[in-house]
N, CA, C and O atoms as a Tinker XYZ file with bonds, in Angstrom:
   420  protein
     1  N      3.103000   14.718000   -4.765000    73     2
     2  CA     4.325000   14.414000   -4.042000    64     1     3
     3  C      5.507000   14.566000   -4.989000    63     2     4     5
     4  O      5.535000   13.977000   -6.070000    81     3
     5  N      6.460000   15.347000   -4.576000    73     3     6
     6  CA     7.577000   15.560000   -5.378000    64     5     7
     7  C      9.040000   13.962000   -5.384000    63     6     8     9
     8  O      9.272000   13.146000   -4.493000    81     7
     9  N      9.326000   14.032000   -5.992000    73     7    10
    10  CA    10.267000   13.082000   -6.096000    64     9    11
    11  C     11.519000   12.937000   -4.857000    63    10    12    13
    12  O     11.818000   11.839000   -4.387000    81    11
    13  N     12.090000   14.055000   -4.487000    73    11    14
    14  CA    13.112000   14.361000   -3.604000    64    13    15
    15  C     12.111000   14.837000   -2.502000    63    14    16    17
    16  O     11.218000   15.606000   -2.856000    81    15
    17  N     12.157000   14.594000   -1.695000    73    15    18
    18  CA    11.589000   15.226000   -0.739000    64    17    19
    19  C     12.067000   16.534000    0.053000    63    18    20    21
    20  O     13.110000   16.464000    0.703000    81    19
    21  N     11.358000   17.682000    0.017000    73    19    22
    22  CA    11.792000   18.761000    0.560000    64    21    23
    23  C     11.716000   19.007000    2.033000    63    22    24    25
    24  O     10.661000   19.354000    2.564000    81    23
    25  N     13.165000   18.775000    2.897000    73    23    26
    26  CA    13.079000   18.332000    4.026000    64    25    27
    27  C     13.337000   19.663000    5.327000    63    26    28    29
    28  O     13.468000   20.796000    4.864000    81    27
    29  N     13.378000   19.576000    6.257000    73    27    30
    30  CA    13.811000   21.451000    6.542000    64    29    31
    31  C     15.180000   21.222000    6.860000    63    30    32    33
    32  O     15.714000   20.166000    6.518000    81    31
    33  N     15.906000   22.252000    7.582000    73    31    34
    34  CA    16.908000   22.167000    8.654000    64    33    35
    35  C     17.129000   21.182000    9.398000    63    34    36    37
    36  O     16.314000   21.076000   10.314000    81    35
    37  N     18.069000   20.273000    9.350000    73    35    38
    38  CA    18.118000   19.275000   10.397000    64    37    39
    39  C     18.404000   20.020000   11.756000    63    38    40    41
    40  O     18.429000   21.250000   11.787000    81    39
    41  N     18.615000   19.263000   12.862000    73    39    42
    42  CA    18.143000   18.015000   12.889000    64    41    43
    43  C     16.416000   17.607000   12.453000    63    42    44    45
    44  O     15.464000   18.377000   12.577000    81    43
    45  N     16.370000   16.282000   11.958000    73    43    46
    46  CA    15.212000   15.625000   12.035000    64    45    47
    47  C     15.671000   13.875000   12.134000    63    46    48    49
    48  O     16.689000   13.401000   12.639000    81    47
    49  N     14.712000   13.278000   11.569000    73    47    50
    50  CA    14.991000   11.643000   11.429000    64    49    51
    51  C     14.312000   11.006000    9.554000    63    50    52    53
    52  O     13.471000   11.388000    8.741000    81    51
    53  N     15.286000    9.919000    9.667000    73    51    54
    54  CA    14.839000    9.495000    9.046000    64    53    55
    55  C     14.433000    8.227000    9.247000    63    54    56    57
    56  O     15.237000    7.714000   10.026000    81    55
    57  N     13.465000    7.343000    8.892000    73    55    58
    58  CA    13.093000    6.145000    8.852000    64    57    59
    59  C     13.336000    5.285000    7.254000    63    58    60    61
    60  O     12.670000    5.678000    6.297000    81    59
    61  N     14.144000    4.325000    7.107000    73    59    62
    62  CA    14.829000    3.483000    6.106000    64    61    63
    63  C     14.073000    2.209000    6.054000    63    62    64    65
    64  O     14.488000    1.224000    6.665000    81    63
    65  N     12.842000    2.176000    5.262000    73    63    66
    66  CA    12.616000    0.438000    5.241000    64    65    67
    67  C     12.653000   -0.243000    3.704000    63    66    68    69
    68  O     12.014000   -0.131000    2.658000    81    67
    69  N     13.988000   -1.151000    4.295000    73    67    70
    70  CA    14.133000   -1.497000    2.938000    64    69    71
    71  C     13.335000   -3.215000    2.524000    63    70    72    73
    72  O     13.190000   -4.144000    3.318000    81    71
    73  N     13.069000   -3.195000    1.546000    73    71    74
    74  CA    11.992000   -4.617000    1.208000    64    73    75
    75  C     12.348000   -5.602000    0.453000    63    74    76    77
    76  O     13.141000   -5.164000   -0.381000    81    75
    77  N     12.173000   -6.684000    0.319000    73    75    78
    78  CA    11.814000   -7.193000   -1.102000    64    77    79
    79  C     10.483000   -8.060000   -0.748000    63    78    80    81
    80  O     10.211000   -8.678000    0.281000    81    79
    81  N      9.664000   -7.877000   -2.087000    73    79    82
    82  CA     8.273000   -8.383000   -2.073000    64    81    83
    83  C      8.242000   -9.475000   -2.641000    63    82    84    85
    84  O      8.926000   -9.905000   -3.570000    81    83
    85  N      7.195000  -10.057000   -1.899000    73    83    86
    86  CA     6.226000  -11.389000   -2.641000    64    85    87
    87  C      6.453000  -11.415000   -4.029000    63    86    88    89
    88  O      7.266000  -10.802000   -4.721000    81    87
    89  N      5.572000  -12.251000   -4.311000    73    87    90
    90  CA     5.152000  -12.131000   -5.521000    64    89    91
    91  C      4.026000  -12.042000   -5.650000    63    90    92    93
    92  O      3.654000  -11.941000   -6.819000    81    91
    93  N      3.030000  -12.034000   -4.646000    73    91    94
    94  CA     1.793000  -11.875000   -5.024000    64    93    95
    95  C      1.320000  -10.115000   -3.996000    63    94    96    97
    96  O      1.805000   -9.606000   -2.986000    81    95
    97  N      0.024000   -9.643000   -5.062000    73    95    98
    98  CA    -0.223000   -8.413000   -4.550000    64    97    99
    99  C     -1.115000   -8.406000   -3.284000    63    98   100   101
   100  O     -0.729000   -7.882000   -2.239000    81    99
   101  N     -2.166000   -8.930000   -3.396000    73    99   102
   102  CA    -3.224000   -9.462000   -2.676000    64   101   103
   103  C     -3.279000   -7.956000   -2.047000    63   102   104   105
   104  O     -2.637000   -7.854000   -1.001000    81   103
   105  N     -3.941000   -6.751000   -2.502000    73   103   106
   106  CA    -4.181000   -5.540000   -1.701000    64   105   107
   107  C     -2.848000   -4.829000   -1.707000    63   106   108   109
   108  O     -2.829000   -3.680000   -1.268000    81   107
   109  N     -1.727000   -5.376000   -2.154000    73   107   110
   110  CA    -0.905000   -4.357000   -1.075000    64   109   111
   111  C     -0.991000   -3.031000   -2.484000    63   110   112   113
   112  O     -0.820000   -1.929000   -1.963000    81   111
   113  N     -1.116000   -2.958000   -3.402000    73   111   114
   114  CA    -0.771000   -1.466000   -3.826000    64   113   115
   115  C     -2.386000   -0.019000   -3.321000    63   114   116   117
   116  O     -2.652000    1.178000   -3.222000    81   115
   117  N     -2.776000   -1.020000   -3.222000    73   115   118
   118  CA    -3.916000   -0.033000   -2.613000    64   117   119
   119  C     -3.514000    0.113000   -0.885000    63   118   120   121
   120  O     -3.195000    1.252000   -0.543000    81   119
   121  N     -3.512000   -0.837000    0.078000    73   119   122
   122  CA    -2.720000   -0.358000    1.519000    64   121   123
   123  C     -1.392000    0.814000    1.398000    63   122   124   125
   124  O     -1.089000    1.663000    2.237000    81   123
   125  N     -0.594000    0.483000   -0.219000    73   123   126
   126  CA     0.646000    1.631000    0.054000    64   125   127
   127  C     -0.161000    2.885000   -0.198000    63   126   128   129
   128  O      0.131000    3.813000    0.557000    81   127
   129  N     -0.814000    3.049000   -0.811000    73   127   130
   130  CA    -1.395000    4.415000   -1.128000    64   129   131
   131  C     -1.934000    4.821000    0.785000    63   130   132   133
   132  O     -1.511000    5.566000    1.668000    81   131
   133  N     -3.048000    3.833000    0.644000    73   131   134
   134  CA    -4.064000    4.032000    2.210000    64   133   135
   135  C     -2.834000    5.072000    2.836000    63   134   136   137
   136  O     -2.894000    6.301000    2.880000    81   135
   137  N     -1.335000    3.909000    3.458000    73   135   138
   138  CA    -0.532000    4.346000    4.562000    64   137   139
   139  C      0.373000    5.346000    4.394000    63   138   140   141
   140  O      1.005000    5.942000    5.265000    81   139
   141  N      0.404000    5.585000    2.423000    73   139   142
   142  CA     0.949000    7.190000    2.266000    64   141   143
   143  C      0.279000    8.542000    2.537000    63   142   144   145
   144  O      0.859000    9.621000    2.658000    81   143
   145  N     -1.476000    8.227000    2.635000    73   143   146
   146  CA    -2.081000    9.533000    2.875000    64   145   147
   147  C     -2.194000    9.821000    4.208000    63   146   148   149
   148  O     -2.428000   10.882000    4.786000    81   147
   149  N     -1.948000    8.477000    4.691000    73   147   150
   150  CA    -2.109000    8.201000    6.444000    64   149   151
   151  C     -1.226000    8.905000    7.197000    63   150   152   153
   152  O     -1.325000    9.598000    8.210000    81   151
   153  N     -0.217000    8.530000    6.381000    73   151   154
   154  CA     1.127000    9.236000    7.444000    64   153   155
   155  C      1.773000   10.575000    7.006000    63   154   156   157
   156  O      2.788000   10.903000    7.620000    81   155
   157  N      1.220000   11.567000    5.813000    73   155   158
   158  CA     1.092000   12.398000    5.694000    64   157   159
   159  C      0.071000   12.795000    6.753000    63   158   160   161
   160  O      0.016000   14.015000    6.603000    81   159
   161  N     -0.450000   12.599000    7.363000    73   159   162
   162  CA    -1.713000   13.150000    8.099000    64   161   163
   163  C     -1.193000   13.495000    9.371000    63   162   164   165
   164  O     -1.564000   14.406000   10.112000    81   163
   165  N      0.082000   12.317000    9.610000    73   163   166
   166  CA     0.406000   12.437000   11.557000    64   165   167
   167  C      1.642000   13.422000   11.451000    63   166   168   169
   168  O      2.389000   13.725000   10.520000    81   167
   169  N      1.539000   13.878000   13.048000    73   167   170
   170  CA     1.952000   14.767000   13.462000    64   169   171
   171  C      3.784000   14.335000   13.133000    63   170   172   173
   172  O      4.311000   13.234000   13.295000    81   171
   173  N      4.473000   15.706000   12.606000    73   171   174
   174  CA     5.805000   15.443000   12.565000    64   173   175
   175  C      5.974000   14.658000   11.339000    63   174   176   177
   176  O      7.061000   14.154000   11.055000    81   175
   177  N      4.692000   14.513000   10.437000    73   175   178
   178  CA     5.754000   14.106000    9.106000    64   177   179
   179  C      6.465000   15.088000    8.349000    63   178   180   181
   180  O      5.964000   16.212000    8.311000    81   179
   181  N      7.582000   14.874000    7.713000    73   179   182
   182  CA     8.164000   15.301000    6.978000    64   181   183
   183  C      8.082000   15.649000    5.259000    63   182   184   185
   184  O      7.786000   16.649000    4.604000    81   183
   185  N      8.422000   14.547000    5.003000    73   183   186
   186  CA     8.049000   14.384000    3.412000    64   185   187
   187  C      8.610000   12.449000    3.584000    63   186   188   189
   188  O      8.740000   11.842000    4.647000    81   187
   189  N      8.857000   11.852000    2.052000    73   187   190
   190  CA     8.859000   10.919000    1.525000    64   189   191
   191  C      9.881000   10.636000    0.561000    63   190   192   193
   192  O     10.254000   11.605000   -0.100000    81   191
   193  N     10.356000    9.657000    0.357000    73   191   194
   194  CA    11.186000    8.962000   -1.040000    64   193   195
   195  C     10.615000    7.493000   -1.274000    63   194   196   197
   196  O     10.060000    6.952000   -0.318000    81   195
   197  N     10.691000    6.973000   -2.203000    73   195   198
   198  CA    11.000000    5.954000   -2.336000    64   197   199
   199  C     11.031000    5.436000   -3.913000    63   198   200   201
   200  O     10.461000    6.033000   -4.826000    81   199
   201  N     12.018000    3.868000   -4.106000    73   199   202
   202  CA    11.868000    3.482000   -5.032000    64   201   203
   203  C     12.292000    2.061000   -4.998000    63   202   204   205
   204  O     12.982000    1.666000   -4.057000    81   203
   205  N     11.912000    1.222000   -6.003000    73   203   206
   206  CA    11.722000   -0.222000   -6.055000    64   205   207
   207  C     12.403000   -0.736000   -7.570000    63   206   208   209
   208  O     11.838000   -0.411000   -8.614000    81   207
   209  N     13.383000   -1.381000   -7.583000    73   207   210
   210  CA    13.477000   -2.124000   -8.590000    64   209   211
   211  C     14.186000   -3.683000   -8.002000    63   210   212   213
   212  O     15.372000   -3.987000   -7.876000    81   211
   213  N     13.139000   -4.354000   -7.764000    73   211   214
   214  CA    13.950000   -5.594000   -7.133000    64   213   215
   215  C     13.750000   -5.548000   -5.470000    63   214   216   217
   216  O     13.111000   -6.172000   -4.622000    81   215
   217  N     14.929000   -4.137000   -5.537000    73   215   218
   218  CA    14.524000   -3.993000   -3.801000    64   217   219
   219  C     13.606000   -2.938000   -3.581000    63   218   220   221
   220  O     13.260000   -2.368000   -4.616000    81   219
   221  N     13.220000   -2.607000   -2.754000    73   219   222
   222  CA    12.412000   -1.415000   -2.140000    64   221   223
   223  C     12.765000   -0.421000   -1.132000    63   222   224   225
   224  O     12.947000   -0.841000    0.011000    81   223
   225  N     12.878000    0.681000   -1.337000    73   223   226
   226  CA    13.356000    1.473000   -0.858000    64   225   227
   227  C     12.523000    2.941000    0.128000    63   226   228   229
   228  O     12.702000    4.119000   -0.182000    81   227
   229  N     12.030000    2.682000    0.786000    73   227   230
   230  CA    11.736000    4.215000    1.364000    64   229   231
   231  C     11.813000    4.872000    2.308000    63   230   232   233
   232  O     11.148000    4.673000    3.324000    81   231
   233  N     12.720000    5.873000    2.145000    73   231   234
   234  CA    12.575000    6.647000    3.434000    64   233   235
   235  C     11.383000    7.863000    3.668000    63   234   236   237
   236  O     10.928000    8.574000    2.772000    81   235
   237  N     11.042000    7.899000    4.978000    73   235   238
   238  CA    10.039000    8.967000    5.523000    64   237   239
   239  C     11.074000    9.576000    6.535000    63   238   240   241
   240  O     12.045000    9.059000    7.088000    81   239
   241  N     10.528000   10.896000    6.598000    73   239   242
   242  CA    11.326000   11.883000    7.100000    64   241   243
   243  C     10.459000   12.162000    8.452000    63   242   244   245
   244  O      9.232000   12.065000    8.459000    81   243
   245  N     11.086000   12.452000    9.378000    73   243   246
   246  CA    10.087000   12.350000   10.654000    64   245   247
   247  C     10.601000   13.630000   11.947000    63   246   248   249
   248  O     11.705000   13.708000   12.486000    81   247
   249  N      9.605000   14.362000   12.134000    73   247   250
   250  CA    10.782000   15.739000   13.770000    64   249   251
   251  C     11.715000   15.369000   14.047000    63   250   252   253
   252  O     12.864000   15.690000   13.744000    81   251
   253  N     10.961000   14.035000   15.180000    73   251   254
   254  CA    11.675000   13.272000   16.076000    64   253   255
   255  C     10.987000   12.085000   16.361000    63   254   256   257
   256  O     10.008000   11.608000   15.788000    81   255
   257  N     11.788000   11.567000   17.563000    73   255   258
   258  CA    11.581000   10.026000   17.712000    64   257   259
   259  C      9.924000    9.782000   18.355000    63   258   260   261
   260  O      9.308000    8.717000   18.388000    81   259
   261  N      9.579000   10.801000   18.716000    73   259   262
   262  CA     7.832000   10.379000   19.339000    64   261   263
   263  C      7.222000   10.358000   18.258000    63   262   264   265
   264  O      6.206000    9.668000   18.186000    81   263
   265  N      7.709000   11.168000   17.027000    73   263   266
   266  CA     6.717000   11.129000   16.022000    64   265   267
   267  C      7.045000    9.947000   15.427000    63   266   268   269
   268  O      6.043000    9.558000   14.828000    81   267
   269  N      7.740000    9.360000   15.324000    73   267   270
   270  CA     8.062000    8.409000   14.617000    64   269   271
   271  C      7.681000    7.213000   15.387000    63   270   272   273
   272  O      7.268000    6.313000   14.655000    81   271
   273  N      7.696000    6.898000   16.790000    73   271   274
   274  CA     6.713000    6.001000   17.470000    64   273   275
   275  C      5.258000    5.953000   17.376000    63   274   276   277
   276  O      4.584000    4.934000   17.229000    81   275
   277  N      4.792000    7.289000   17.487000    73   275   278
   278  CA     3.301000    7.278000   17.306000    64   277   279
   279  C      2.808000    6.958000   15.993000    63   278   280   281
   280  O      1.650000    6.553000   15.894000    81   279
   281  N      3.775000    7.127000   14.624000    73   279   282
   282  CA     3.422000    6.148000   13.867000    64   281   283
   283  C      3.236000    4.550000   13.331000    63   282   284   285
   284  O      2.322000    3.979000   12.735000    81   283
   285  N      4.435000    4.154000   13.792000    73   283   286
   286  CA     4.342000    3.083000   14.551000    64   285   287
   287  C      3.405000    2.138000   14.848000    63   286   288   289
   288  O      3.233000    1.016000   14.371000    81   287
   289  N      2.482000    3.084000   16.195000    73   287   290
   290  CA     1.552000    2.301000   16.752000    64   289   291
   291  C     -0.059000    2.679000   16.377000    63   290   292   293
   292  O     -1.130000    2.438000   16.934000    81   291
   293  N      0.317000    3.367000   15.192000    73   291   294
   294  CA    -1.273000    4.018000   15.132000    64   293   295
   295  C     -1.809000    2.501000   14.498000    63   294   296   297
   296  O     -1.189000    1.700000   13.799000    81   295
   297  N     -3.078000    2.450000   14.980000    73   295   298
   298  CA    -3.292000    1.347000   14.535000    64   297   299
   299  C     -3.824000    0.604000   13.114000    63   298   300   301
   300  O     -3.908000   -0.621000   13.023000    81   299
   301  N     -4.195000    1.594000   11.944000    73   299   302
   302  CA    -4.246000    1.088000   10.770000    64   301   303
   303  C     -2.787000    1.176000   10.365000    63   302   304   305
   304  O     -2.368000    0.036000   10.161000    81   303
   305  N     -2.015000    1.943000   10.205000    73   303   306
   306  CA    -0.326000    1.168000    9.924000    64   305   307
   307  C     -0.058000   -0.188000   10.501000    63   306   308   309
   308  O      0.573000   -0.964000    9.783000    81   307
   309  N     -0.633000   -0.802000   12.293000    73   307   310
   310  CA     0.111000   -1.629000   13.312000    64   309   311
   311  C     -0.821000   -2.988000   12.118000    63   310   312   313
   312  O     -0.188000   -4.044000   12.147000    81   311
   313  N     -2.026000   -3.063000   11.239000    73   311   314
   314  CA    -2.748000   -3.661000   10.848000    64   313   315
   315  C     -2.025000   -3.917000    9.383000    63   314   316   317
   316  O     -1.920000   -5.090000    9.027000    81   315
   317  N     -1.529000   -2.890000    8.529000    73   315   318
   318  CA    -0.557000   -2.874000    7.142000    64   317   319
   319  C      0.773000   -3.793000    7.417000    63   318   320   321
   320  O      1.257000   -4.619000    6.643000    81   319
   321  N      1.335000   -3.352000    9.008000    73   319   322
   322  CA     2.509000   -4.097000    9.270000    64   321   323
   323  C      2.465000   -6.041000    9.381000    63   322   324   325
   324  O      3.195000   -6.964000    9.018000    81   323
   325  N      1.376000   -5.912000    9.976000    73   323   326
   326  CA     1.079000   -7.617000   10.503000    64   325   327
   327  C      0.780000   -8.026000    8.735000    63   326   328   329
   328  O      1.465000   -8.956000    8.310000    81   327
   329  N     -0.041000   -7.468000    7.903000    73   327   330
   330  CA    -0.380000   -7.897000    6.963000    64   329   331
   331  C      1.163000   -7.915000    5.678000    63   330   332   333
   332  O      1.153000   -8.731000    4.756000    81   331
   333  N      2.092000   -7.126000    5.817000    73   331   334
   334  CA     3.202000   -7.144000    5.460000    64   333   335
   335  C      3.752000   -8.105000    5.470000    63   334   336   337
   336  O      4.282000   -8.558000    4.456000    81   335
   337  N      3.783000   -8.718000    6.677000    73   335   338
   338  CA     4.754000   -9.746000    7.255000    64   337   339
   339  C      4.308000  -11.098000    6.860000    63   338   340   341
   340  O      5.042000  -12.080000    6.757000    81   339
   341  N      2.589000  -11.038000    6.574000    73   339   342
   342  CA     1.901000  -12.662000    6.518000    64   341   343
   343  C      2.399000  -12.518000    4.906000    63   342   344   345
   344  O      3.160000  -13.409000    4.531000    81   343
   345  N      2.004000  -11.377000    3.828000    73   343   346
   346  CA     1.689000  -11.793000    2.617000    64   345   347
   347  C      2.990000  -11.046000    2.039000    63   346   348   349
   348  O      3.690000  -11.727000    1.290000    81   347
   349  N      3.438000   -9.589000    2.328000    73   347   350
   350  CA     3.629000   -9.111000    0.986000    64   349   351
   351  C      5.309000   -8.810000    1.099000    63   350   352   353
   352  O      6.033000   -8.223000    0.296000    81   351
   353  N      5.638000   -9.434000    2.392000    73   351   354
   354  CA     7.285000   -9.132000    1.936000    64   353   355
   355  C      8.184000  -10.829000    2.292000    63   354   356   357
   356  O      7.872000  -11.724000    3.077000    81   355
   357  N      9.127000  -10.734000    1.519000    73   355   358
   358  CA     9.989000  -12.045000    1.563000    64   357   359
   359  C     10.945000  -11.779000    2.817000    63   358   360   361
   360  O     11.313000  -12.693000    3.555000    81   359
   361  N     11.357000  -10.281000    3.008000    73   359   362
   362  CA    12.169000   -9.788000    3.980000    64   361   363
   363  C     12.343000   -8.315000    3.807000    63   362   364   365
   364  O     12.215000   -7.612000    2.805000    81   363
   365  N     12.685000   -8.010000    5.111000    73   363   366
   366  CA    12.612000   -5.915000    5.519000    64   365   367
   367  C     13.195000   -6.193000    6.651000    63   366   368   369
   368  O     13.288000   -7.023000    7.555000    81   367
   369  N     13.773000   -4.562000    6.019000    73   367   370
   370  CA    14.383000   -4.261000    7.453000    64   369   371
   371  C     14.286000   -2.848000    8.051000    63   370   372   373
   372  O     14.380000   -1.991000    7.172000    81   371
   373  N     14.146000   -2.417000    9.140000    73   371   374
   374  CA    13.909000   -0.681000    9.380000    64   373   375
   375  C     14.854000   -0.137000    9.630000    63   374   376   377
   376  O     15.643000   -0.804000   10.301000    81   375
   377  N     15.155000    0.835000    9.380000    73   375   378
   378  CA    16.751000    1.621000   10.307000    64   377   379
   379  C     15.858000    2.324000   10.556000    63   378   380   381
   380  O     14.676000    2.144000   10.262000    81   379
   381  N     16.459000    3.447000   11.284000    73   379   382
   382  CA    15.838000    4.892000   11.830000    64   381   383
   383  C     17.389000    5.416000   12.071000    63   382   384   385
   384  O     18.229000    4.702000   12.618000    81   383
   385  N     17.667000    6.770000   11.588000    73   383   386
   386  CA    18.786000    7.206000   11.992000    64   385   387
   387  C     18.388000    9.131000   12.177000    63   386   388   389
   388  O     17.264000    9.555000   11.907000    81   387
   389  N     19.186000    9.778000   12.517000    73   387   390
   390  CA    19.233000   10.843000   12.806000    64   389   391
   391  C     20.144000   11.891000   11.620000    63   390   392   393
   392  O     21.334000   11.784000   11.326000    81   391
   393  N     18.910000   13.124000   10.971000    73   391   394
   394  CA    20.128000   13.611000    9.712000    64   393   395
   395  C     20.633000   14.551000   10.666000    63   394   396   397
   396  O     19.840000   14.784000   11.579000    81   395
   397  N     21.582000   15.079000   10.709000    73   395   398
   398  CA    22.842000   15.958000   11.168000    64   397   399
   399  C     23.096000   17.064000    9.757000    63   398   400   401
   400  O     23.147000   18.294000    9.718000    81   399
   401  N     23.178000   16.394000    9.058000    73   399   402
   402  CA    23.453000   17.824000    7.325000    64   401   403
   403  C     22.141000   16.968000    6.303000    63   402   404   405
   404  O     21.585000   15.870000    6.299000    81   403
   405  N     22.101000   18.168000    5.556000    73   403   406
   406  CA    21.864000   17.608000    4.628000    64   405   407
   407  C     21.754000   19.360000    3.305000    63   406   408   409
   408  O     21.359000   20.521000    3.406000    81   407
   409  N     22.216000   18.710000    2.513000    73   407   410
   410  CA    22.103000   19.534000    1.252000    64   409   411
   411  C     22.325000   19.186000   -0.494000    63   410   412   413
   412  O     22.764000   18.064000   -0.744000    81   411
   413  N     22.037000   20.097000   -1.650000    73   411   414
   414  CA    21.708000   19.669000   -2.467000    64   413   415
   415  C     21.180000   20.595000   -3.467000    63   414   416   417
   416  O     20.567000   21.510000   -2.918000    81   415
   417  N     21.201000   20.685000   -4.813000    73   415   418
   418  CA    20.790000   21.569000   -5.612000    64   417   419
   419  C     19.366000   21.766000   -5.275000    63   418   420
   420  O     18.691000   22.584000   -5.901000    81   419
């Protein structure tokens, strides 16, 4: 996985979830891997960013909005999310917005 993500022609979407974590791991760096190969797998991904110092940062790049629902609800992500919420984040939040431009060396 490259650092910047190589995204096509907009339009597409992006999905923004920003974090801050627990303090305890209890599984989660092995679930982030699981739900990065996962959602490389579904239909309409894009590529990836992210980064963490304090806060957490990642966006996934997505077609459109079905693809980005059907991830959503697939159900080993709907199982990472519930488990998110009991152990591994203090607070998150999702945007989803729509890119219109985008460019860059």
């Amino acid at each position: 996985m490259t650092v910047i993500a190589d995204t096509p022609k907009p339009p597409y979407y992006a999905v923004i979830f920003t974090s801050i974590r627990s303090q305890t791991d209890n599984g989660y760096n092995k679930m982030a891997e699981k739900m990065m190969t996962l959602a490389q797998q579904q239909p309409g991904f894009l590529g990836v960013e992210s980064a963490r110092e304090g806060v957490g940062i990642t966006v996934s790049y997505w077609q459109n909005l079905q693809d980005i629902k059907h991830w959503k609800a697939n159900t080993e992500h709907l199982e990472a999310q519930e488990t998110g919420r009991k152990l591994w984040y203090e607070a998150y939040r999702v945007r989803i917005a729509k890119v219109e431009k985008d460019y860059g060396l």
